[in-house]
N, C-alpha and C positions, 0 to 999 in steps of 0.2 A: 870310240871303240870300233875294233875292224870284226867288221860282221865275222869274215872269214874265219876267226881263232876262237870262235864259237864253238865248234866243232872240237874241237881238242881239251879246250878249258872247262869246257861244262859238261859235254854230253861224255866224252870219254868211254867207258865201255858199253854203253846202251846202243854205239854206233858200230861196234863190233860184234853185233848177235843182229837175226833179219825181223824185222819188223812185220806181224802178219794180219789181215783185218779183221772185224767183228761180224759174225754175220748174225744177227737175228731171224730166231727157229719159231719164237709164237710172241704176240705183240698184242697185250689188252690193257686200251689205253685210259678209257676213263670212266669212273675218276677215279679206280686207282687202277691196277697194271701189273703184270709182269711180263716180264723179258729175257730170255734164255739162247746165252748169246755162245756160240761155238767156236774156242779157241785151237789153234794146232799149236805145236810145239814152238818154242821162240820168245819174240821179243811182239810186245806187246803193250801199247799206251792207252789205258782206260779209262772209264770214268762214269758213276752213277748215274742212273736216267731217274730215278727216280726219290723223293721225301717219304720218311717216315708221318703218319697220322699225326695232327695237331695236340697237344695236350693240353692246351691252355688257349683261350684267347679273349680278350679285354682292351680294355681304353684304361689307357695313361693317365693317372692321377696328378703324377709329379716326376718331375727329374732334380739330382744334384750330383752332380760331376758326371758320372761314369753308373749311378745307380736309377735304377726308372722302377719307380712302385704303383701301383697297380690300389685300389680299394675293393677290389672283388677276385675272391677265387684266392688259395694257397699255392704261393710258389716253393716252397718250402722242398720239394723235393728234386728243384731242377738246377741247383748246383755242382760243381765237380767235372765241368769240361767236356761231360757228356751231350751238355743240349746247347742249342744256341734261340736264339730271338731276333726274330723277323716281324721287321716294321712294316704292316700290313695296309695301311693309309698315311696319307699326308705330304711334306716335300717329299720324303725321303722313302717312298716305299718301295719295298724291294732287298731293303740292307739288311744285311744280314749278320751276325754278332756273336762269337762266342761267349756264353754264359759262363764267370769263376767261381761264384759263391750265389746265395740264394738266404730270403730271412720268408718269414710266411705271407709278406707284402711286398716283396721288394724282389729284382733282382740285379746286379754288379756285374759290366760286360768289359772284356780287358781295354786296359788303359789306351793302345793306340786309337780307340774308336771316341776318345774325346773330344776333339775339336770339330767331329761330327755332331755329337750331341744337340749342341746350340740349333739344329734345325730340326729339330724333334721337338712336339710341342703337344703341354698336358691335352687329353682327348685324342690325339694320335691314337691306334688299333697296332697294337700287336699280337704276334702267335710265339708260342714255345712248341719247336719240335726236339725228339731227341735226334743225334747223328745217326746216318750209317756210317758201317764201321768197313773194314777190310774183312774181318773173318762175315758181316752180313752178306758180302760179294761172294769171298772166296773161302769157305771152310776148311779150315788145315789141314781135317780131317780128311776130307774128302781125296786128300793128295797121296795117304796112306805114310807109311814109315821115315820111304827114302826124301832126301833133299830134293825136290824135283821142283820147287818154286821159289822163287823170288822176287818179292816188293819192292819197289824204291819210292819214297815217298821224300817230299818236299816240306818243309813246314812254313809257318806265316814269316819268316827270316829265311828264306832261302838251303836251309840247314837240310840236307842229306840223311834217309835213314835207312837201310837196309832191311830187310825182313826174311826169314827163310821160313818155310814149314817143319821143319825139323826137329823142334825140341823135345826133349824129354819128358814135358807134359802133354805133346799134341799138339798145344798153342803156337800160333805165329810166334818168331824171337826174334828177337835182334842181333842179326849176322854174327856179330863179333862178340855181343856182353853173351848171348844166350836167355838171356832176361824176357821171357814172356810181353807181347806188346800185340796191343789191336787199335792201331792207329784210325783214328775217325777218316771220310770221305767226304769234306765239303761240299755241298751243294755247288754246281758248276764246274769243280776242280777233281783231276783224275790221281794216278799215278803208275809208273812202269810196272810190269811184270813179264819177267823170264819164267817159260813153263819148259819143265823137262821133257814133258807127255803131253797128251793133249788133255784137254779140261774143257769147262767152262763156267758162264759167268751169269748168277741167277739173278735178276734186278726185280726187286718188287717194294712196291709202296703206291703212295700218291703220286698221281702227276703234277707236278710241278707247274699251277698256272700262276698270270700276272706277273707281275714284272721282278726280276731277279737282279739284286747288286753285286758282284763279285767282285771280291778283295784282289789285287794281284802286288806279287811283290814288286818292288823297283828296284837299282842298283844291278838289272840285267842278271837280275838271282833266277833260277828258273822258276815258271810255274806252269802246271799241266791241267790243261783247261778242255772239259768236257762240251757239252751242249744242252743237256736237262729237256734234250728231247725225245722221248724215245721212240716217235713216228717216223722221223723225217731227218734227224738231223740238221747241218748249217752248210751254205755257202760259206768262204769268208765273206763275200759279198753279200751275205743276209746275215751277218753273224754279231754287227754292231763291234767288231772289234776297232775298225777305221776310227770309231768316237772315241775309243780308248788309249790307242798309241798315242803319244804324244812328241815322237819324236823320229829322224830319221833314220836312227841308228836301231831302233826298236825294230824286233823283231819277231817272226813268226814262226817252227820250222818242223816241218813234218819230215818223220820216218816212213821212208817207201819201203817194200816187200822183200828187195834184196840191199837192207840197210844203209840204204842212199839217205844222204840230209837233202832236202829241199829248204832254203832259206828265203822267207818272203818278207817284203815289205809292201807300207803302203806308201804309195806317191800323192800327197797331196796336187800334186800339178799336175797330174791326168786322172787324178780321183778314183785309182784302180791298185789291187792288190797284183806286185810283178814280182818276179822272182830277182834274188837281190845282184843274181850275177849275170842273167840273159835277159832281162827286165821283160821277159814273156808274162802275158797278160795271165793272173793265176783265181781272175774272182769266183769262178768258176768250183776249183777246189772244195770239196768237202771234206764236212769231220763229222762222218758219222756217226749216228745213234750209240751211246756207248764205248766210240773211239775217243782219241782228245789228240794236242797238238800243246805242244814248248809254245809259251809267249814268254820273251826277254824284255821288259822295257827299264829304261833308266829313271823314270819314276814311279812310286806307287801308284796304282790306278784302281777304279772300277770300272768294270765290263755289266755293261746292261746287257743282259743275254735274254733274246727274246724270247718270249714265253713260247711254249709251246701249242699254248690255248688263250 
């Protein structure tokens, strides 16, 4: 894949509006936080800094397939694609899992997370949070009548969704059906927003400590990856993304202020993130607090994102 037709085939109109950054206005970070971040007009790549409160947390009784039950506490009300489960000890801590269904013991996390399973083992600790959502960031409300905003959100297949504030109930919709939709914000993972006017972006919850797995897609789909820090932000060179690429065509690419792509890779042979057409040293690069960054890679992956504490 030639990095260069990245630009055309994926990003398309997100490269023809300017790109503008986040700045945080009050930062209280633990252990839980808010953050009130000031947008201007434009184009804009985001992404939560913080978790919603725990609802559940326990040791693993048992697994079989795809389902992990629990002998203490009712899970009963954390099915429906609203929560997900985070494996809190053991190999795999950190991963994180959308929850589909739910029994009062039990609950069922979607099927690509199978052939993970097998290193998940009874007595493991997990936690059930629910998501934040897009209207938790960005209330439609808040935007008044006219169309003045736009989402673009990504999903676990690479699948495109549009979002405007305009609908007839107030609710976010979906550009084209009209259909009412308040797409969830994975922990780590952002998504574009066109603002007509200026706004901003209210982040409150927990902070996000110990170690974080994020899902990324493969087959060079896009995905928009935050940093769940909301102090500090990342280098790429502190970012842990280097352990995630897996290839050289894999890529990184940030939106500059007057709608420029920057496209990075990393070089395993000088061990440094360069830019993919000046090979300028780029480790340096941040993605700040609440901002995020395109990673294309051609297989699936997880990104260990460091903690913020």
């Amino acid at each position: 894949m030639n990095m260069r037709s990245l630009k055309p085939a994926l990003l398309g109109s997100l490269l023809a509006s300017v790109a503008l950054p986040l700045h945080a206005t009050s930062v209280y970070t633990d252990p839980v936080g808010a953050v009130v971040s000031e947008l201007e007009p434009g184009l804009h790549v985001v992404s939560g800094l913080f978790v919603k409160e725990k609802q559940f947390q326990g040791a693993l009784s048992g697994i079989n397939g795809v389902t992990l039950s629990v002998s203490n506490g009712d899970l009963s009300a954390y099915g429906g694609g609203d929560y997900f489960v985070e494996v809190v000890s053991g190999d795999l801590e950190g991963l994180m899992m959308d929850i589909v269904s739910s029994t009062a013991d039990s609950i069922t996390v979607e099927s690509r997370f199978s052939s993970l399973l097998g290193d998940i083992d009874s007595g493991d600790s997990i936690a059930i949070r629910q998501h934040q959502t897009l209207e938790d960031l960005f209330a439609s409300a808040d935007f008044g009548s006219a169309a003045s905003a736009v989402a673009i959100f990504y999903d676990v297949e690479g699948n495109e969704t549009q979002l405007v504030n305009n609908s007839p109930s107030g609710d976010w919709a979906d550009a084209f059906s009209g259909v009412p939709a308040n797409p969830v914000v994975r922990p780590g993972m952002g998504f574009a927003l066109f603002l007509g006017e200026a706004s901003s972006m209210t982040s409150v919850g927990s902070v996000k400590v110990g170690r974080s797995l994020v899902e990324l897609n493969g087959d060079f789909a896009p995905n928009i990856v935050g940093t769940l820090n909301p102090a500090s932000g990342l280098t790429l060179a502190s970012s842990n993304l280097s352990e995630a690429i897996t290839a050289d065509q894999d890529v990184v690419v940030f939106l500059g202020v007057d709608g420029s792509e920057t496209q990075v890779v990393y070089s395993s042979a000088s061990g440094n993130f360069i830019d993919a057409i000046t090979s300028e040293n780029l480790d340096s690069s941040e993605i700040g607090p609440g901002s995020g960054v395109f990673v294309f890679s051609g297989d699936s992956i997880y990104w260990d994102v460091p903690a913020a504490y």
